[in-house]
C-alpha positions as CSV (number, residue, x, y, z in Angstrom):
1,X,110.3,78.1,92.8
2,X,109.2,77.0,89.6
3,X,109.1,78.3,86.2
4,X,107.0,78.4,82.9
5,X,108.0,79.6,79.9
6,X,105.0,81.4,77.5
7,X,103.6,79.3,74.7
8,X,104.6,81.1,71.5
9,X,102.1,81.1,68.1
10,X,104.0,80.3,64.6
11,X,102.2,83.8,63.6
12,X,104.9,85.6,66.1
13,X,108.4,84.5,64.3
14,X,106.0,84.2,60.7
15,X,105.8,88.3,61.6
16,X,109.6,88.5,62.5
17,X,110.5,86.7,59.3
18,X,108.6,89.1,57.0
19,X,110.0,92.2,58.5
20,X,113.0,90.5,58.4
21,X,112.6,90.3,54.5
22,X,111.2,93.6,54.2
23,X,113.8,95.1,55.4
24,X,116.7,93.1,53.7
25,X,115.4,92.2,50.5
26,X,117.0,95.7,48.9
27,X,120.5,94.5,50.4
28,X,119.7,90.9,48.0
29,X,118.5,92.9,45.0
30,X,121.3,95.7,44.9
31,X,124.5,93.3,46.2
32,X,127.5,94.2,45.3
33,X,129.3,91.1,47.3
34,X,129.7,92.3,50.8
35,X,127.4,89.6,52.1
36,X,129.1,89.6,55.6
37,X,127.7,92.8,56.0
38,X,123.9,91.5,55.4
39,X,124.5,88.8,57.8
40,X,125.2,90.3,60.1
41,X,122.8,92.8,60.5
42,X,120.6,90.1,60.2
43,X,121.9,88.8,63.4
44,X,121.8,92.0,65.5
45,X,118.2,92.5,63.9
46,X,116.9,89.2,65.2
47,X,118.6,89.8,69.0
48,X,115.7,92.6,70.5
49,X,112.8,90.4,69.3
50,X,114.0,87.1,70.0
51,X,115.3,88.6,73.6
52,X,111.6,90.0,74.6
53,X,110.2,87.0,73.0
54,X,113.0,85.0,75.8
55,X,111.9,87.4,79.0
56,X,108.1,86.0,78.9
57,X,107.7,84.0,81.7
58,X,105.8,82.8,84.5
59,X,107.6,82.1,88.2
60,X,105.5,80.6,91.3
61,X,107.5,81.3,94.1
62,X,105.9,80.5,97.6
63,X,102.3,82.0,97.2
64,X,103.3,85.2,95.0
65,X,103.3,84.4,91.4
66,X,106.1,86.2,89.2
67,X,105.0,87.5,86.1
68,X,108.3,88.8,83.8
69,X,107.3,90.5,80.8
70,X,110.3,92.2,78.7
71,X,111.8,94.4,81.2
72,X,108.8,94.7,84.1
73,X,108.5,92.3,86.4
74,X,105.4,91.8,88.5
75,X,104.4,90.4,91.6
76,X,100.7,88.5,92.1
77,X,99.4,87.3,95.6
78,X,98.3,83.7,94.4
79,X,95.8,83.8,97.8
80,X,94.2,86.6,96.1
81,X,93.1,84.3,92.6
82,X,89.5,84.0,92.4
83,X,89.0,82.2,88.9
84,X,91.1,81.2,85.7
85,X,89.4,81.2,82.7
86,X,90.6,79.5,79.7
87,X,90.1,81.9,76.7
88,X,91.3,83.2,73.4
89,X,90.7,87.0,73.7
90,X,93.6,89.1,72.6
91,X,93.4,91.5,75.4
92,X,96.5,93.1,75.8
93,X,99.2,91.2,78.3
94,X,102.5,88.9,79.3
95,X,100.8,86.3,76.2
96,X,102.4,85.1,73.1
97,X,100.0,82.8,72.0
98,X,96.2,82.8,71.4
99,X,95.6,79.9,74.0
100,X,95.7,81.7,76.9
101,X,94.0,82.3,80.5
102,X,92.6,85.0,82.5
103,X,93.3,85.0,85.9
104,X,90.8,86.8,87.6
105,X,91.6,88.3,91.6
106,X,89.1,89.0,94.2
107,X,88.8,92.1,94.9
108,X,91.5,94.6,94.3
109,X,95.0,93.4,94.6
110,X,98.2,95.4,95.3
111,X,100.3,94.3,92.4
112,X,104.5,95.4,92.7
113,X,105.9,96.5,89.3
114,X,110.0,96.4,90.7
115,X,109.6,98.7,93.5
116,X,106.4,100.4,92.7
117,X,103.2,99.0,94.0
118,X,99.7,99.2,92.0
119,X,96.6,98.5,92.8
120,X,94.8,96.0,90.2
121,X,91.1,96.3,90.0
122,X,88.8,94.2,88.2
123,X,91.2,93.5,84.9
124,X,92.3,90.0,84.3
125,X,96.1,89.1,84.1
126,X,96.1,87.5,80.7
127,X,98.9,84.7,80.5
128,X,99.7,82.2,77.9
129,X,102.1,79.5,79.9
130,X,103.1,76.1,78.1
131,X,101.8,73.8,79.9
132,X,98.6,74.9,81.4
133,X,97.5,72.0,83.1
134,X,101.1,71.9,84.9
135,X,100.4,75.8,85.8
136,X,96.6,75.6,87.1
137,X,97.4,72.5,89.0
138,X,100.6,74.0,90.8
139,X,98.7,77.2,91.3
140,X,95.5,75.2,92.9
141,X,97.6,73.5,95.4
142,X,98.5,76.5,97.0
143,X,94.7,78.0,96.6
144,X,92.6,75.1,96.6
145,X,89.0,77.7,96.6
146,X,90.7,78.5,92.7
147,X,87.2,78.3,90.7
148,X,88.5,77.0,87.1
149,X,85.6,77.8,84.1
150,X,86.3,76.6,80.7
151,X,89.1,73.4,80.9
């Protein structure tokens, strides 16, 4: 089992910053000395997005890749990849960065969301792990017929 962490853009935390300052910038202007108070919501402020930005991650475990995603977790038959394709779309998906790849099934693919299953047809599984190369090479030695267009 191994695991990849999602590559993370500056323009994610840039965008938790500002809101950050929009929110508590009345609390600098109007303080009356209760700065414990400021910090502090600070802190519990900065725990949801910094724990969904933590739960992005990539798992390849025996021939199923593991796809975690806040609180979904999703299950991918790696026999079923047809192509990766490196690209900078912003389709919608587990991806926190602008370098990212679209892994392509063949076919339709029963995908299980927890205990749910799904059936995937035709849309791309857009992912964004850290070190790519690592990721396409460990997911080519377990399906070697993996066509890669774009590295």
């Amino acid at each position: 089992m191994k695991t990849f962490r999602s590559k993370i853009d500056w323009w994610i935390w840039v965008g938790i910053l500002v809101i950050l300052a929009l929110i508590f910038t009345p609390m600098f202007v109007y303080d009356d000395g209760d700065w414990w108070i400021l910090l502090a919501c600070i802190v519990v402020c900065l725990i949801p997005p910094v724990w969904m930005i933590w739960r992005v991650k990539y798992v390849i475990s025996g021939d199923t890749l593991i796809v975690y995603n806040i609180n979904n977790k999703s299950r991918y038959p790696i026999s079923k990849i047809k192509t990766i394709i490196k690209s900078r779309n912003l389709l919608p998906g587990p991806a926190l960065s602008h370098d990212r790849i679209n892994i392509i099934f063949d076919g339709s693919v029963v995908v299980r969301y927890g205990t749910f299953r799904s059936k995937s047809i035709g849309v791309p599984l857009v992912v964004s792990p850290c070190h790519q190369s690592e990721f396409i090479k460990d997911l080519t030695s377990i399906n070697p017929s993996i066509q890669l267009k774009g590295f």
